[in-house]
N, C-alpha and C positions, 0 to 999 in steps of 0.2 A: 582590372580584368586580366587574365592569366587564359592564353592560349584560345582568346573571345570565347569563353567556357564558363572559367571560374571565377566568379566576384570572390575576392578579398573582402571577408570579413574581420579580420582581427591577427593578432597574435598568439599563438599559442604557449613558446617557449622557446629558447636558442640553446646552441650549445657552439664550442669550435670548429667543427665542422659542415654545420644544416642548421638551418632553423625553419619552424613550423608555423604555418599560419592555418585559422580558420576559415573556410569560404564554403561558397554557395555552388554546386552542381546548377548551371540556370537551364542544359538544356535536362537533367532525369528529376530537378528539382527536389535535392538531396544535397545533406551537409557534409563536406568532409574534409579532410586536414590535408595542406599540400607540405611537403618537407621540401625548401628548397637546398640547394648547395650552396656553401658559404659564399660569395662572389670573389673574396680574393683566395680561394685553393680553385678557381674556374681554369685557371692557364696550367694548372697541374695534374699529369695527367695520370698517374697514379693517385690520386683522391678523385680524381675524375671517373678513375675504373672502380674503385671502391665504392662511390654514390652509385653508379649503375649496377653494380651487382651487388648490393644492398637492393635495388626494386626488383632484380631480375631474382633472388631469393625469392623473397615475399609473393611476387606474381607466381611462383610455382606452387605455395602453400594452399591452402585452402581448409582452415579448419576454424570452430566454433570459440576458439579460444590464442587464436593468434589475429593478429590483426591483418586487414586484407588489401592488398596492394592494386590501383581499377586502373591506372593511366600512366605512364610515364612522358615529359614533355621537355624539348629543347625551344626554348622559346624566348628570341631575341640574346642568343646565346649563352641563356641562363639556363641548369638543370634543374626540375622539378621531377617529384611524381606525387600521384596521390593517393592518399589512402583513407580508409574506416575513419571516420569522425568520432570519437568517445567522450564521452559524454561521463565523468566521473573524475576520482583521485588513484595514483600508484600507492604502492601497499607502505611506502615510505612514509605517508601520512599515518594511515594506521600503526606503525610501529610505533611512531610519535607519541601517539595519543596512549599507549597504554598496551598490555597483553590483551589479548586480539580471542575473541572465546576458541577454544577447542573447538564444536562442530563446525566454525566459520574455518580456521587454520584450514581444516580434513577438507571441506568443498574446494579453498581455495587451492591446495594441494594434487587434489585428484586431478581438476582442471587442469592446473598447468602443466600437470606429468601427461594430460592425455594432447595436448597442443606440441610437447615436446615428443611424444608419442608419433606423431603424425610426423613433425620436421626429422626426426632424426630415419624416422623411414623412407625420409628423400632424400637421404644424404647430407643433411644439414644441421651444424651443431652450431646451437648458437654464441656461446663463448661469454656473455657479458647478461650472466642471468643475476641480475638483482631488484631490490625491490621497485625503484625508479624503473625499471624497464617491465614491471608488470601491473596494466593498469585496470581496475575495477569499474563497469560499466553501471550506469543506473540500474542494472536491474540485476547487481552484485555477479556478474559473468566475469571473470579475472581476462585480458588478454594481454598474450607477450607481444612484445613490442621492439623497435630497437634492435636493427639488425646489422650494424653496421662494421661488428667484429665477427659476424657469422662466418662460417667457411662451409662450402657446398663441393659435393664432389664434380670434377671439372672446371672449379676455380682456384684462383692464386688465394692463399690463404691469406690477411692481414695481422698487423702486429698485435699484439695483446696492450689492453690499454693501462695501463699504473694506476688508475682514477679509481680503478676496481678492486682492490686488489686485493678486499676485504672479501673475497666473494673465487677469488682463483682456487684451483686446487694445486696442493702440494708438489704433482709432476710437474707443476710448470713453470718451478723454479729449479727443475732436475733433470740431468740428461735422459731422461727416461719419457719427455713431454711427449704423449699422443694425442692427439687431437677426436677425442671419440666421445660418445655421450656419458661418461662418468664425468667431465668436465663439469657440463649444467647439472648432474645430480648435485654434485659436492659446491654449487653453487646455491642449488633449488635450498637443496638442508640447511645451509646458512641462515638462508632466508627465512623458513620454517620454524627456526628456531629463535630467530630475531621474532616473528610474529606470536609465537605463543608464551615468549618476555616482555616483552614491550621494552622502549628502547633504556628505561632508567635502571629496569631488573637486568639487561644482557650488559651494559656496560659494567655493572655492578659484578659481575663475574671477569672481568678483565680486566681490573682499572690500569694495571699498567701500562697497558695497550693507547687508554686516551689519556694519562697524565701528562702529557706532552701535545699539542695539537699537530703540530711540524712535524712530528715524528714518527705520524700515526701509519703511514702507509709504511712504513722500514718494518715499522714492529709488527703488524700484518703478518708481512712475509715474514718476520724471523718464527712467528708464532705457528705459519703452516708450514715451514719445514723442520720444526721440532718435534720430532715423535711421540716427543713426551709430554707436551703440553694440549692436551683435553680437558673440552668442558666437562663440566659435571654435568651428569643424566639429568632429563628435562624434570622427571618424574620423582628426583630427589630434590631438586630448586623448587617445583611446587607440586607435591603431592595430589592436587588436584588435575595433573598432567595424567592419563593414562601410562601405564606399565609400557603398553605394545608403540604407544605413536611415539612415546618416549627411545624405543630400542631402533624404529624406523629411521628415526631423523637421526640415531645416530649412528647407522649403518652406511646412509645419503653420506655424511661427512666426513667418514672415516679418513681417516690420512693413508693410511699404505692404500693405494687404487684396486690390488688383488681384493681386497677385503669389503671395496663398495660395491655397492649393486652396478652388474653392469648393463644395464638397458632401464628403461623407466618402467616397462612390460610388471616387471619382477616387483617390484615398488608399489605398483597398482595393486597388483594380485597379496602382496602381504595385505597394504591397507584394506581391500575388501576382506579376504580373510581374519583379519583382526575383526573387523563388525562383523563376520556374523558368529566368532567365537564370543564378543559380546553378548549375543544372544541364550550361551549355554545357561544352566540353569548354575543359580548364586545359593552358594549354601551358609545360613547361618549358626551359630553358637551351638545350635539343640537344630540336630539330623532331621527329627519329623515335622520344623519348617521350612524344609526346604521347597521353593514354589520360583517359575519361570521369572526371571531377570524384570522388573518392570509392571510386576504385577503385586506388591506389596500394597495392600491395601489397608487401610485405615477402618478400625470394628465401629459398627455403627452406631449409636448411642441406644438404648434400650429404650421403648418407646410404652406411651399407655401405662407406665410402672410408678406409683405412687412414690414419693420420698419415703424415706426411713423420718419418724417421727422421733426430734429432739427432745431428750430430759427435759422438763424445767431444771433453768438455770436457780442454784442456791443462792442467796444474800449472802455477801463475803463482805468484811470490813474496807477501808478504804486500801489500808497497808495492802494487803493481801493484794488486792488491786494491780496496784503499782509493781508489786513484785512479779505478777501474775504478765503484766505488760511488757516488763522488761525479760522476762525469759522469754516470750514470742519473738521481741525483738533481738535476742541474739541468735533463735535459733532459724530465723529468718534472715538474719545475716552470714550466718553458718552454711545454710542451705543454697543462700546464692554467690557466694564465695568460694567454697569447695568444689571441687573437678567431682564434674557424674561418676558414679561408681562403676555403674554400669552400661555405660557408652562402647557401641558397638562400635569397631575398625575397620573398613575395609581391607583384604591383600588376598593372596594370593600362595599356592604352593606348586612347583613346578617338580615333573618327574615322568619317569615314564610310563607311556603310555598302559594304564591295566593296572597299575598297581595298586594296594589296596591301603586309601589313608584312614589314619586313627589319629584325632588331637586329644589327649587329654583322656584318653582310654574310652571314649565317642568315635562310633567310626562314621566318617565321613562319605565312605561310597571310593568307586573305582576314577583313576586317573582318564577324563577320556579323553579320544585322539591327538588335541590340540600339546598333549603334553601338559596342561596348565589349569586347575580349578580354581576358582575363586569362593568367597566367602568373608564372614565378617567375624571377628573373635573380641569377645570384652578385656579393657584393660587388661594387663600383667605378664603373667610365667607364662609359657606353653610348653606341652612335650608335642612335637607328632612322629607318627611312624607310620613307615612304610614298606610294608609286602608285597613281591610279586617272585612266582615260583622262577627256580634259577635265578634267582638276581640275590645277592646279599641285600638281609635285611636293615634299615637305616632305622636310626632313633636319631632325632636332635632337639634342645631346648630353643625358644627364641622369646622376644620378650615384647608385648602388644603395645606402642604408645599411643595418646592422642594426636602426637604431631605428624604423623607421617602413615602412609598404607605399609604394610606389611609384608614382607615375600619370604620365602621358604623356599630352595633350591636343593634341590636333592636328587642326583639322577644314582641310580642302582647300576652296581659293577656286577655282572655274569660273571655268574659259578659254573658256568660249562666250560672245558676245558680249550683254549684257544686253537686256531685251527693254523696250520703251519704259514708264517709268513708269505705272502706271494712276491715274490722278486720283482723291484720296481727298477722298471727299464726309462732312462730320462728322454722325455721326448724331445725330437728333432723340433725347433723352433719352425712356425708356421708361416711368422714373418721374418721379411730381416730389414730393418731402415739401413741403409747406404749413404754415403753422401752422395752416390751415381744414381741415386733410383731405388726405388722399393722392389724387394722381391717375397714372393709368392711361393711355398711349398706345390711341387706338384707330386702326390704321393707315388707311390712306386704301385706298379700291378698289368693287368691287361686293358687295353681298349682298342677301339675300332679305328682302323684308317683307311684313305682313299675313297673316290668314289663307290668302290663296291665294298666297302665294309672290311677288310681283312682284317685277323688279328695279330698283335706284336703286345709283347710284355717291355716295360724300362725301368730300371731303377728308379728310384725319386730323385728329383733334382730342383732347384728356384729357377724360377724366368721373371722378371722384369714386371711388376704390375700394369708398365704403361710403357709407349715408347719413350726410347732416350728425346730425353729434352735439350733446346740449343743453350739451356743454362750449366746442363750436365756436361754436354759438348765443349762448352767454352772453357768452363774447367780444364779440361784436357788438354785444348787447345794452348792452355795457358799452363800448364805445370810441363807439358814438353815442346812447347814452342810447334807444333803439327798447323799446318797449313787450315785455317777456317774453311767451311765453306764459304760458295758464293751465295748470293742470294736469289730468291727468285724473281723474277720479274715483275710479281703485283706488288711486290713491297722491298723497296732497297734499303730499310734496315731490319729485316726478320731477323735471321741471323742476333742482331744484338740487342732489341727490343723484344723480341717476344719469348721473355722464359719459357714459360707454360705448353710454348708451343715444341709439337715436333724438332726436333734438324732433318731439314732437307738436304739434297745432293751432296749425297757421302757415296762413295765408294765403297765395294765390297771391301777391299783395303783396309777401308777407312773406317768401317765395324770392327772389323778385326785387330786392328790398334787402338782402338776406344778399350774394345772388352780385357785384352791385354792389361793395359793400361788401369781397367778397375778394378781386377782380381777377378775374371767373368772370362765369359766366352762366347761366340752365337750358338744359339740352338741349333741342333739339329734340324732335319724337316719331318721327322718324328717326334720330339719334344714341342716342337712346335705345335705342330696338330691334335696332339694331347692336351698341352694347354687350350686351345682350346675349341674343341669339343667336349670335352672329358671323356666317360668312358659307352656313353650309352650310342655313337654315330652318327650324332645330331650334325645339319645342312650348315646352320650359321652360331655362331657360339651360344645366343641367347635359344637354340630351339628348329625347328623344324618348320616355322613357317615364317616367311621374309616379313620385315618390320621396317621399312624405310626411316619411321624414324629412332631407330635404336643402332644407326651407324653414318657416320660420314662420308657419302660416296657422291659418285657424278650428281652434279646439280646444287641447286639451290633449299631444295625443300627443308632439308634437314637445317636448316638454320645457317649454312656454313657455306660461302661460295667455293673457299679456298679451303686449307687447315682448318683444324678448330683446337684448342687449348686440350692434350692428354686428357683424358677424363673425361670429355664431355657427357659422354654416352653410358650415363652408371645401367641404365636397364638393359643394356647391350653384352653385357661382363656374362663371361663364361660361368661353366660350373666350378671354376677354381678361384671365379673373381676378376681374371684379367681384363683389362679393359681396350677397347681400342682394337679388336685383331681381327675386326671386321673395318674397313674403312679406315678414313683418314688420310695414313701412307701405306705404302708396300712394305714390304720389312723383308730384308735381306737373312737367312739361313743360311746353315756349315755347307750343307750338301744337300743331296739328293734321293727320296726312295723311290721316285718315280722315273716314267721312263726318260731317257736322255739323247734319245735317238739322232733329236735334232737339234741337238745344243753343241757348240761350236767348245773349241779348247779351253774358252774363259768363261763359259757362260754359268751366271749361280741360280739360285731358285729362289725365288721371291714367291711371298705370303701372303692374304689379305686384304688384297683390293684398297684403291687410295681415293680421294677426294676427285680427281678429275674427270671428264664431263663422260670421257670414252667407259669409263668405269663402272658398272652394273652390278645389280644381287650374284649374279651368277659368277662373277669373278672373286667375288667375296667371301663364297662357300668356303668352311676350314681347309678342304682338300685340295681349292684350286692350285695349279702348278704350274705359277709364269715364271718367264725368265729374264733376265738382261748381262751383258756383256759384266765383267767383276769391275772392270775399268772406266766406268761410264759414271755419272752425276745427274740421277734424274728426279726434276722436279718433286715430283709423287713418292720418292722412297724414300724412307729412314731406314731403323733396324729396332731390335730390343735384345739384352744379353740374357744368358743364360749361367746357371751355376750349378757345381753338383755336390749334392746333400749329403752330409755325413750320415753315415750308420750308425742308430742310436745305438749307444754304449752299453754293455751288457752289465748283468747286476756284478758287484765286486765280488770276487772269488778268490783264490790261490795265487798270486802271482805266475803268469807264463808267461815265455816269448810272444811277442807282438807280430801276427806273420805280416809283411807287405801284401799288401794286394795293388793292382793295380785295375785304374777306371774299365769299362767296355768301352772299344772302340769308340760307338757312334759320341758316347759321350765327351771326347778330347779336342779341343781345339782344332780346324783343319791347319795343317803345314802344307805350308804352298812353296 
């Protein structure tokens, strides 16, 4: 018995880090799996935080297709939690056993794009999507599973596992790694593509890859970071693959990340779109059969209708006979040896939209919307062609076999005359990763500030998506030997235990040598309040009406007595995304646009209301305007930097002089 709760019924499965048992719910009398932590990573305490935010993941999810997390328990100083009981096999069996049918792949597809659908709208990407981690309930419902590489926003991200490696994408053996949902697509498609082979036909397309057993994870990786190395289209390995889910799964996989789908959203919306261009009308051989997809029926036999009455048969000698026997029999072995003459194809002709097809000097009818008609053509030659006014007219042959469907690709080049190039201006990057911190574009224009609304225009500039971290700090600390902070009093090793978290008691100074230091600067307290409000005046970054739990302030309710981990609070994030600029800590700015009447000769302007108890909504407003001495170390404050954005570079022209310009004021560094 587990927590006098859970009867231990069984084993379910282990791995290096947890293993799974079955048990009995004895007081809601319901079955469900408890995942314990391994017992010797228990004294460690990073696998200790990684077990726990694996359940605190899960506990946030709630969807039809993920699996759902009911309890978490320390008990006799063992970590458990519990979750959904399932009742079935992961898709790794089915690969096993053989290609997996088409309409089962699509359900099991749709499902777990609409699971990943929901996780990735909480901030959550799960990183280790393969088929062991997506398991099939009795009554065929796919759920993901296995979240122990996941990263959520607000948490420390874990390392990627090697075990997977068949199932990474390409970024993440590249300096380019972002951690966003193309990951699980280009995971999801793998899989996809594993199930609609089955495992002897997808190895059968790599063998190099498994000639070697020992060697199989190296070759992996060399094979996703080779550009060049692509499978072949699902729909050319078995023809009985659709044209469309064939193009799908290999959009999901793409190697360059520009090139994949980026949200599952867009995924969904082809595959529905592909069914219901399914539905258009299939046109065969001869125009006036053409009749809706699915309605091909079979003519019924003529009824009430006497036979046709046979000759009598002549008396033939014996010979005759014999010879009479043998020609039926070869032309009965003729008949079933030779390829049908007249066996329909399915395929396809793609073009644009309206144009007018003709195969074979039969016209077929107009291209519609989807871009793409289908139909079926007998053995052999074909010509088609293709009209549509302004557009150069196409003719091309192609040739109908029985092994494979058919496609035609023809898009028309405009014969209207082109219209003058528009000059492409390169855009200002949106993000920037740092090794100090992410920053965030805040676009250039007008918006609102202060309590009563006033207007100010700023250039565009970056700010910091989060406050500076004491891991970003200790950096610093450590490449110019600068004095650490101290710690604070509920915990005598914050400072150097808790990356994720804030740095506390810094000095105004002590921003200002940081930002130095990273090629940054502090924000203004204009830039600041831009960031975040944005532009419409809004009270607290996320909006107009107080949300206690979408910031870190005085108290407990929010989850956080003290700090909380940057990020906590994704539904708290401005209109620019920044996060954290309501609560948590104060955060030190350049200067001042408020008034200063009664600010002393070193006094700076602090932002954003902090975690401590004295600390309320009202201090938290984007406009509030506290102060504290530049030379002081208080608990409650950090800072975040700021940077200013280049002017997108005009289209190339003439060679000129380059004038200097120099930044506006408010935007330079203060010199003290």
């Amino acid at each position: 018995m587990t927590d006098d709760r859970y009867e231990i019924l069984g084993p379910c499965g282990e791995g290096g880090m947890a293993r799974v048992f079955k048990a009995r719910d004895v007081k809601l009398g319901r079955l469900v799996a408890i995942k314990q932590m391994a017992p010797d990573l228990e004294q460690d305490k990073e696998a200790v935080s990684a077990f726990e935010r694996e359940a605190r993941i899960l506990a946030n999810v709630s969807d039809p297709n993920v699996v759902k997390v009911y309890d978490s328990i320390i008990d006799e100083g063992h970590y458990y939690f519990v979750m959904e009981y399932i009742e079935g096999e992961h898709l790794g069996k089915l690969i096993r056993r053989g290609p997996t049918p088409v309409e089962q792949v699509v359900r099991i597809l749709e499902q777990v794009l609409s699971g990943l659908q929901t996780m990735h709208g909480n901030g959550i990407i799960h990183q280790d999507i393969k088929p062991s981690n997506i398991l099939i309930d009795s009554k065929g419902v796919p759920k993901i599973t296995d979240f122990g590489l996941a990263t959520s926003a607000g948490e420390d991200g874990p390392t990627l596992d090697w075990g997977s490696v068949q199932y990474l994408a390409p970024e993440v053996f590249s300096n380019t790694f972002v951690q966003d949902a193309r990951l699980d697509i280009y995971a999801l498609g793998m899989v996809a593509f594993e199930l609609l082979l089955g495992e002897k036909a997808f190895r059968a397309e790599c063998p190099e890859i498994y000639e070697n057993e020992s060697e199989i994870s190296r070759k992996w990786v060399n094979w996703h970071q080779n550009q060049q190395q692509q499978f072949r289209p699902l729909s050319e390995i078995n023809p009985e693959i659709p044209l469309h889910l064939s193009q799908i799964v290999a959009r999901m996989m793409a190697k360059d990340r520009l090139k994949r789908y980026g949200n599952v959203t867009s995924v969904l919306q082809d595959l529905k779109d592909k069914r219901q261009q399914q539905e258009e009308e299939e046109v065969e051989d001869d125009p006036s059969k053409t009749r809706p997809l699915g309605d091909l029926k079979k003519k019924a036999a003529p009824v009430n209708q006497p036979a046709a009455q046979r000759p009598a048969q002549k008396k033939s000698s014996r010979t005759l006979l014999y010879v009479g026997g043998a020609v039926s029999i070869l032309v009965f072995l003729f008949l079933l040896l030779a390829p049908p003459r007249n066996q329909l194809v399915a395929g396809s002709v793609s073009s644009n939209a309206g144009a007018e097809l003709t195969i074979d000097n039969r016209k077929w009818g107009i291209i519609p919307a989807s871009g793409v008609m289908r139909g079926k053509l007998a053995q052999g030659n074909h010509t088609a062609k293709l009209v549509l006014k302004d557009y150069e007219t196409v003719e091309t042959s192609f040739e109908v076999t029985p092994s494979q469907a058919w496609s035609v690709d023809a898009t028309l080049k405009s014969t209207l005359p082109s219209p003058p190039p528009v000059p492409v201006v390169p855009e200002v990057p949106t993000r920037l990763d740092l090794p100090s911190g992410a920053m965030l574009l805040i676009p250039a224009g007008e918006f609102q500030y202060g309590a009563d609304k006033k207007r100010a225009t700023l250039p565009a500039f970056y700010m910091d998506e989060t406050e500076v971290t004491n891991a970003a700090y200790r950096k610093f600390c450590e490449a110019t030997s600068h004095t650490p902070p101290p710690n604070p009093p509920w915990d005598p090793d914050y400072f150097r235990a808790k990356d994720r978290y804030p740095v506390l008691n810094v000095t105004w100074d002590d921003a200002v040598a940081f930002a130095q230091w990273a090629g940054k600067r502090l924000p203004t307290e204009l830039e600041w309040e831009k960031a975040a409000r944005g532009t419409d005046g809004r009270t607290w970054p996320w909006g107009s009406e107080f949300d206690p739990k979408k910031a870190n302030l005085g108290g407990d309710k929010d989850g956080f007595v003290y700090t909380a981990p940057v990020g906590s609070f994704p539904a708290g994030a401005s209109p620019y995304g920044m996060l954290d600029m309501a609560g948590n800590v104060w955060e030190w700015v350049a200067d001042a646009y408020g008034p200063t009447k009664d600010f002393g000769p070193n006094d700076r302007v602090l932002k954003g209301g902090a975690f401590v108890a004295s600390v309320g909504k009202d201090e938290a407003t984007t406009f509030f305007h506290g102060r504290r001495p530049r030379t002081e170390r208080p608990n409650g404050v950090g800072f975040r930097c700021a940077k200013d954005a280049p002017a997108p570079a005009p289209p190339a022209a003439t060679p000129t002089a380059t004038p200097t310009t120099t930044p506006p004021a408010a935007a330079k560094s203060p010199q003290q």
